[in-house]
C-alpha positions as CSV (number, residue, x, y, z in Angstrom):
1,X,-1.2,-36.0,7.0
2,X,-0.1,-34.6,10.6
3,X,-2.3,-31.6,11.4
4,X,-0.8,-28.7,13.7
5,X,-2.5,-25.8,14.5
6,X,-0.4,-22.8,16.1
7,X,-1.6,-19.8,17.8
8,X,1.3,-17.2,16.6
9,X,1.1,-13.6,18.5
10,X,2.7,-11.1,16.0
11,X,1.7,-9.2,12.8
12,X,1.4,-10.1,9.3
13,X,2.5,-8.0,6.2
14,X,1.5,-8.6,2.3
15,X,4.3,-7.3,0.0
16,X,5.6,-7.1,-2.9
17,X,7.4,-10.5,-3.9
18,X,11.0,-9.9,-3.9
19,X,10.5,-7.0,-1.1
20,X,10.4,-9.4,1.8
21,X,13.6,-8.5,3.2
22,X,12.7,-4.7,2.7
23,X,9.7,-5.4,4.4
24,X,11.1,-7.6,7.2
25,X,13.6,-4.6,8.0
26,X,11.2,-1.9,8.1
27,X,9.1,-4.2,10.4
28,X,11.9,-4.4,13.0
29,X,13.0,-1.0,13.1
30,X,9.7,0.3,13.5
31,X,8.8,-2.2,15.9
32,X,12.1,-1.4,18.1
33,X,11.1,2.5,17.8
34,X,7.5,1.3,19.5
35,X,8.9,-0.5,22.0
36,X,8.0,-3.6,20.3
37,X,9.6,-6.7,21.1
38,X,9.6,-9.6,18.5
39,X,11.4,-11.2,15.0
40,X,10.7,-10.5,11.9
41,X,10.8,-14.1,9.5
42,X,10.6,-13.9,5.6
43,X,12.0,-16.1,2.6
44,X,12.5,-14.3,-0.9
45,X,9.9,-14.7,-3.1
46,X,7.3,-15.5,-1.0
47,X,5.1,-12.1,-1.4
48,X,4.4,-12.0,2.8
49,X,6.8,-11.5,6.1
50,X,5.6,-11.9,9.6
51,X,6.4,-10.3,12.9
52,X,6.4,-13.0,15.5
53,X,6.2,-11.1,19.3
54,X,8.1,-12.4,22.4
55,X,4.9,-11.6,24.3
56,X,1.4,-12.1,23.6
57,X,0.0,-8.6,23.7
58,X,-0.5,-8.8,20.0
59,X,-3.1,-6.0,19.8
60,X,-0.8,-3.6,21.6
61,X,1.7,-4.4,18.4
62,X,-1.1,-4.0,16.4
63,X,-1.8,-0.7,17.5
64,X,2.1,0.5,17.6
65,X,2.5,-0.8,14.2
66,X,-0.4,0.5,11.2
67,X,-0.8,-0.1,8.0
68,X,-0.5,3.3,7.2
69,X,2.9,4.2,8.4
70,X,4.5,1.1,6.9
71,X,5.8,1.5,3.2
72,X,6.3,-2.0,1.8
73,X,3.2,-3.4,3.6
74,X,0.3,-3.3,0.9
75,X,-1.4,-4.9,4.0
76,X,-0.8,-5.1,7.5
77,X,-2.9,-7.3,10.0
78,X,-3.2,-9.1,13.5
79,X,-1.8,-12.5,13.0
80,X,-4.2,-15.2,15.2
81,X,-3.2,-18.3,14.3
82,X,-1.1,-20.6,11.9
83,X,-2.3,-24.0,10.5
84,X,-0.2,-26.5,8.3
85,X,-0.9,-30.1,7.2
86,X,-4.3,-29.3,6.6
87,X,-6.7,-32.4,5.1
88,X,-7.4,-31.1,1.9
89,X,-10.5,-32.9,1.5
90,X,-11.5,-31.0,4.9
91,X,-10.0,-27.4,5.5
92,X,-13.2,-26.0,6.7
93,X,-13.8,-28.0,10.3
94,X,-10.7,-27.6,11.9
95,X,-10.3,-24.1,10.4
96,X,-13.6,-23.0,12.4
97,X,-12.5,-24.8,15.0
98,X,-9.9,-22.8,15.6
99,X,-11.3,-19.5,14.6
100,X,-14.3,-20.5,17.1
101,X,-11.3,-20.1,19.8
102,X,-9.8,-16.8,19.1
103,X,-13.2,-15.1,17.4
104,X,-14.0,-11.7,18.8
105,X,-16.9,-11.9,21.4
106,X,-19.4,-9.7,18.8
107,X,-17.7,-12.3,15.9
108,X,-16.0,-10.8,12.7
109,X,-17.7,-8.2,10.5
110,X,-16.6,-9.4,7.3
111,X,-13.9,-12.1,5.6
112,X,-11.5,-11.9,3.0
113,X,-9.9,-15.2,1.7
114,X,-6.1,-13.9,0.5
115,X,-2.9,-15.5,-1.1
116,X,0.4,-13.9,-1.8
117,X,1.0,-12.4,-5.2
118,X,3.7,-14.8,-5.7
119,X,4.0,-17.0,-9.0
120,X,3.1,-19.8,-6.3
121,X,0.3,-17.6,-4.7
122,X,-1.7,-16.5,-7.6
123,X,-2.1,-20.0,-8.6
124,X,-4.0,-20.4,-5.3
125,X,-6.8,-17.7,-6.6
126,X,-9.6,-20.5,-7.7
127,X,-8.9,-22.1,-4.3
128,X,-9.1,-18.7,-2.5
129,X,-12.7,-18.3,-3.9
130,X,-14.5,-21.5,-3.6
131,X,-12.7,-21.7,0.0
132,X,-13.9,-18.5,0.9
133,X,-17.3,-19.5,-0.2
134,X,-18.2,-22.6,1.8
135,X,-15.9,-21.0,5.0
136,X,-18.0,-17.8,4.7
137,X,-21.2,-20.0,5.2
138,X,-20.1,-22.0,8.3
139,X,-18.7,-19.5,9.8
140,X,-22.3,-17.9,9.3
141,X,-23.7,-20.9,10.3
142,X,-21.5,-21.0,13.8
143,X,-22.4,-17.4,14.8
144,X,-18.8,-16.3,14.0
145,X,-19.6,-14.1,11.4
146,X,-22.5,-11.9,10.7
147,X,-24.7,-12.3,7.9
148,X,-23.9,-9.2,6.1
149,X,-20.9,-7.4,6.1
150,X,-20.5,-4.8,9.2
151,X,-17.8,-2.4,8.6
152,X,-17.5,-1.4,12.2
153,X,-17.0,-5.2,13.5
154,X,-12.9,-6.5,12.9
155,X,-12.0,-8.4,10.0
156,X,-11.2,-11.9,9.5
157,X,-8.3,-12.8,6.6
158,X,-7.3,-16.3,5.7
159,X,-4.2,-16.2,4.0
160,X,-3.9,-19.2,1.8
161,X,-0.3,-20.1,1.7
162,X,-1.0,-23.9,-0.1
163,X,-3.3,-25.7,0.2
164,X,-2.6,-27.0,3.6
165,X,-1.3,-24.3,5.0
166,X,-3.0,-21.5,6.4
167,X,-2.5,-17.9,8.2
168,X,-5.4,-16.5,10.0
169,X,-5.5,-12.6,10.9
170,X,-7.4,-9.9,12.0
171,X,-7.6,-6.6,10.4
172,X,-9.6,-3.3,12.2
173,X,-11.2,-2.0,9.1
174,X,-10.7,2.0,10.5
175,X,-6.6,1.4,9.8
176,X,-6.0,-1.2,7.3
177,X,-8.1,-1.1,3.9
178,X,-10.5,-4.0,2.8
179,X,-9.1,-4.6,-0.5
180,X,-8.1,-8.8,-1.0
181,X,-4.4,-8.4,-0.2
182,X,-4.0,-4.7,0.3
183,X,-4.4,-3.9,-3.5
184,X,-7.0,-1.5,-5.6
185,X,-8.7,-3.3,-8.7
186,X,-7.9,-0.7,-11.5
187,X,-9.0,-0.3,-15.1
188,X,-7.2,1.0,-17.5
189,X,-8.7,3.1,-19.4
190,X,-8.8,3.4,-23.1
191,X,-8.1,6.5,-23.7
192,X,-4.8,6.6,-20.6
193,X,-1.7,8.0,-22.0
194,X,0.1,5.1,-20.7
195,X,0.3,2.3,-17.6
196,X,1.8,4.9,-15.5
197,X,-1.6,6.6,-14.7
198,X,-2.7,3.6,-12.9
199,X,0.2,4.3,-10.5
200,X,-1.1,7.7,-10.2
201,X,-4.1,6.7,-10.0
202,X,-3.6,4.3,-6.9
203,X,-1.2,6.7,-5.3
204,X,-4.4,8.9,-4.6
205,X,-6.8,5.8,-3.5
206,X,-3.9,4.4,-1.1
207,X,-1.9,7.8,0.1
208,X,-5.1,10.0,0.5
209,X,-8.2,9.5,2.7
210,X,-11.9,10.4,0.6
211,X,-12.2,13.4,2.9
212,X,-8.4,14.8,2.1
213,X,-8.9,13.7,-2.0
214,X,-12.4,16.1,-1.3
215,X,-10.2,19.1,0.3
216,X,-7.2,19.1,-1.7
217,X,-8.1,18.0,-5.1
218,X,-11.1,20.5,-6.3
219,X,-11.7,21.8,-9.7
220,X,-9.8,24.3,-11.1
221,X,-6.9,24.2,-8.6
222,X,-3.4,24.0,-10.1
223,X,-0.7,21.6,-10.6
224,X,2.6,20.9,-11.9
225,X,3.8,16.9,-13.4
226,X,7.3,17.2,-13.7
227,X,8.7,14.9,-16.3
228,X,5.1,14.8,-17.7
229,X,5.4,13.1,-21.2
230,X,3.4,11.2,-22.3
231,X,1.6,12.4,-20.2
232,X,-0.2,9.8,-17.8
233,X,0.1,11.4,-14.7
234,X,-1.5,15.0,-16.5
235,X,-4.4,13.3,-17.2
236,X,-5.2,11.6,-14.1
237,X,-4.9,15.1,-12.7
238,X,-6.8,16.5,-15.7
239,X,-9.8,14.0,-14.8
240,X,-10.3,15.4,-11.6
241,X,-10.6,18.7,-13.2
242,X,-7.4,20.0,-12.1
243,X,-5.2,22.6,-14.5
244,X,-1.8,21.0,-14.9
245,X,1.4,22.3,-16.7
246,X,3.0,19.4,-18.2
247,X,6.7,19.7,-18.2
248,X,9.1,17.9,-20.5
249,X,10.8,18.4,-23.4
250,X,9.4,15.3,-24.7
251,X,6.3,15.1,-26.7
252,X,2.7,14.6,-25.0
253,X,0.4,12.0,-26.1
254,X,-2.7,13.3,-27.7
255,X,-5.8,11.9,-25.2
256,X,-3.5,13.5,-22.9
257,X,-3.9,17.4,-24.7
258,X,-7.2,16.6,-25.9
259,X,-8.9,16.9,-22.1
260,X,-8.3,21.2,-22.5
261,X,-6.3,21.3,-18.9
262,X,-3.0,20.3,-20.1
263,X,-0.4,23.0,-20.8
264,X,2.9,21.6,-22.2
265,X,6.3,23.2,-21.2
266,X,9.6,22.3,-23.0
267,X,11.4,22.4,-20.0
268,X,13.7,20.6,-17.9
269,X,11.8,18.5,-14.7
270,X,14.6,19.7,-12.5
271,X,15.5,23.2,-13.5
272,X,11.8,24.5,-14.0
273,X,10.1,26.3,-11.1
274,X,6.3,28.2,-11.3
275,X,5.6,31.8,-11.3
276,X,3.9,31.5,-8.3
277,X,2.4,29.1,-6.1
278,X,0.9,25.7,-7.2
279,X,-1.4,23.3,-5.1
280,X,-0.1,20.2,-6.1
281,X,3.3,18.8,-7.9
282,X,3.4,15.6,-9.1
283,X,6.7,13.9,-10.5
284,X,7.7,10.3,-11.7
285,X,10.8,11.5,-13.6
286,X,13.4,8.0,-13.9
287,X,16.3,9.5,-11.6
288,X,18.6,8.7,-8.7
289,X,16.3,8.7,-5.6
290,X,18.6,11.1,-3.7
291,X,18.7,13.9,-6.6
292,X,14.7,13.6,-6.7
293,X,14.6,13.9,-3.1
294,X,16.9,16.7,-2.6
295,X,14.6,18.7,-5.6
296,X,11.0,17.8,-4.2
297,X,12.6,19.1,-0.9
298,X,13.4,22.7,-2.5
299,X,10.4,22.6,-4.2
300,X,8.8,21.9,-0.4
301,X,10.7,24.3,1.8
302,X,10.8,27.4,-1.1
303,X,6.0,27.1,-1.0
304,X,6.7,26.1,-4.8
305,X,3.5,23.7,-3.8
306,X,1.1,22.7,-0.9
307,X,1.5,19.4,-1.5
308,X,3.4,16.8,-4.0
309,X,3.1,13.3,-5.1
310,X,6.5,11.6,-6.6
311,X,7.8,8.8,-6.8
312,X,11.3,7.1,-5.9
313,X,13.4,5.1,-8.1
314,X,15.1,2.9,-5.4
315,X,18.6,0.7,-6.8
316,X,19.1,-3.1,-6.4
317,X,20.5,-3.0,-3.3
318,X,20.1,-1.7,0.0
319,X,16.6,-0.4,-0.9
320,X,15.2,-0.1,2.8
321,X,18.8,1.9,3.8
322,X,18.3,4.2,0.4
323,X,14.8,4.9,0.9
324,X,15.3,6.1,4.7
325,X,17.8,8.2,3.5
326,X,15.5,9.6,0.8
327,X,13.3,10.8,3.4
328,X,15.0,11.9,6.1
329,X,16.6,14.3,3.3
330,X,12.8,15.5,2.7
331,X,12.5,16.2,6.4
332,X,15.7,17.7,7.3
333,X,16.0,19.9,3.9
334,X,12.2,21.1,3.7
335,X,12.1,23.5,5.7
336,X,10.0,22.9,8.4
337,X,7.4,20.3,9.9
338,X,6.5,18.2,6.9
339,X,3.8,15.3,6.3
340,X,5.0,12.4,5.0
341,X,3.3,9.1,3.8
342,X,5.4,6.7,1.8
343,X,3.7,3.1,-0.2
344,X,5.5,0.3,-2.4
345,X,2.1,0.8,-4.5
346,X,0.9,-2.5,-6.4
347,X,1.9,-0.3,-9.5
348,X,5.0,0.3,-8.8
349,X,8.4,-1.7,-9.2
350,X,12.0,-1.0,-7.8
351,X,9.7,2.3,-6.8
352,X,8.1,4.1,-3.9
353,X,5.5,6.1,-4.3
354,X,5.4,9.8,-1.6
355,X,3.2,11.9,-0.6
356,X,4.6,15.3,1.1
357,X,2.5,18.0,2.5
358,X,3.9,20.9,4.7
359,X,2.7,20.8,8.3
């Protein structure tokens, strides 16, 4: 087996398998907007994309481009190095090797051991463990990595593409998150009303910081779900002790009611408006992204609510063109400066998932 080892300036993105090319566009244009030079390179299916640079200043690129501005990236890191036709009897000694030439000068502060979330990836996930293990102790061993985690050292990832074939990365823990590929372990709950809170539920882990989830979600402020039934989001909003009125003309599921902060309008999602003032809508009404757009943006610009969470429906093709268009409708048609963070979240499909807050 011919080993090759390749040190590969440039970025690299976990996605949502099927959402490469979504997320190979957005890299570009965001990268060109940053004055980023480089090519994006991703194959269908394969749950990642890179961003290869024309120049080796990969951290400047790494600062340009975040994590937190990019919507189909559930994870967005410094790429170091890329290593193919590896012995499989042997990954870990010529995978220190290499990391003993690129390794910070303090060494990394922690290490995650990732695949893709591809049907080819997840079957990687015993691999990705006991890997991780035995790498995790000669790394130790070597200096390269301290003994116990140190949140305020970088981040080493492995990316386990097979099992010869490896990415290595670097992630700065204050702008990219340290879950194993960019996704929040959820339970459901057995009481939930349906799947859909864990996309709720998400949304606020991955779109909020702790601090702004503090601020802007304290008992007994007030909320809208538009589209409620069965009522999912509602309760999510209920369990932070939140007052929500749930409106659909559909019926609400019972754990859903039974929390005592639930009211339930028959109404119409997009005709309804509140008597006065609300600090938060929420929405995931199944709609045509534009139309859901244009009505969180009147609900925006006419103080309806401080802030809203909804989500967009996006068609089969041209998602990346729809979805820009989606927002730069919220921006232009809001009524003035407006914060705006946007996530493919791990529970969502042919979705986004927004967060809007007037500036």
């Amino acid at each position: 087996m011919n080993q090759s080892s390749t040190d590969r300036p440039g970025l690299l993105a976990w996605c949502r398998p099927g959402f490469e090319g979504e997320m190979a566009a957005e890299l570009g244009e965001r990268a060109t907007a940053a004055g980023v030079a480089g090519y994006a390179r991703a194959q269908r299916g394969d749950g990642y994309a890179l961003f290869l640079l024309h120049e080796d200043d990969d951290g400047a690129a790494a600062r340009a481009l975040t994590w937190r501005q990019m919507i189909f990236a559930r994870q967005l890191l410094r790429l170091r190095a890329e290593l193919r036709g590896l012995d499989t009897t042997d990954r870990v000694t010529p995978v220190v090797e290499t990391l003993s030439r690129i390794a910070p000068r303090s060494g990394w502060g922690d290490l995650l051991v990732e695949h893709p979330d591809s049907d080819s990836g997840r079957q990687l996930a015993g691999l990705a463990r006991a890997f991780g293990n035995a790498l995790r102790a000669a790394l130790r061993k070597q200096g390269l990595l301290s003994p116990q985690p140190v949140s305020t050292r970088a981040r080493l990832h492995v990316g386990l593409l097979a099992g010869d074939h490896l990415l290595l990365a670097q992630g700065d823990p204050a702008h990219c998150p340290d879950w194993p590929g960019g996704v929040p372990r959820l339970r459901m709950l057995r009481d939930a009303p349906s799947r859909s809170a864990l996309k709720l539920e998400e949304a606020l882990m991955v779109l909020l910081t702790t601090g702004e989830r503090e601020r802007w979600m304290q008992p007994g402020m007030r909320a809208a779900d538009l589209g409620a039934a069965p009522g999912g989001w509602s309760w999510v909003l209920a369990r932070e002790h939140l007052r929500v009125s749930a409106v659909d003309n559909g019926p609400m599921a019972e754990s859903a009611m039974a929390t005592g902060l639930i009211d339930h309008l028959r109404a119409d999602g997009f005709t309804w408006q509140p008597p006065k003032p609300l600090d938060w809508m929420v929405c995931d009404m199944v709609e045509q992204p534009i139309r859901v757009a244009a009505r969180m943006a009147t609900w925006l610009r006419e103080g309806w609510c401080r802030q809203a969470i909804f989500n967009l429906k996006l068609p089969m093709k041209k998602r990346w063109e729809e979805t820009r268009r989606c927002l730069d409708l919220l921006e232009n048609e809001s009524g003035g400066p407006l914060e705006l963070r946007a996530k493919q979240l791990y529970h969502d499909r042919e979705e986004i998932t927004v967060f809007a807050r007037r500036s």
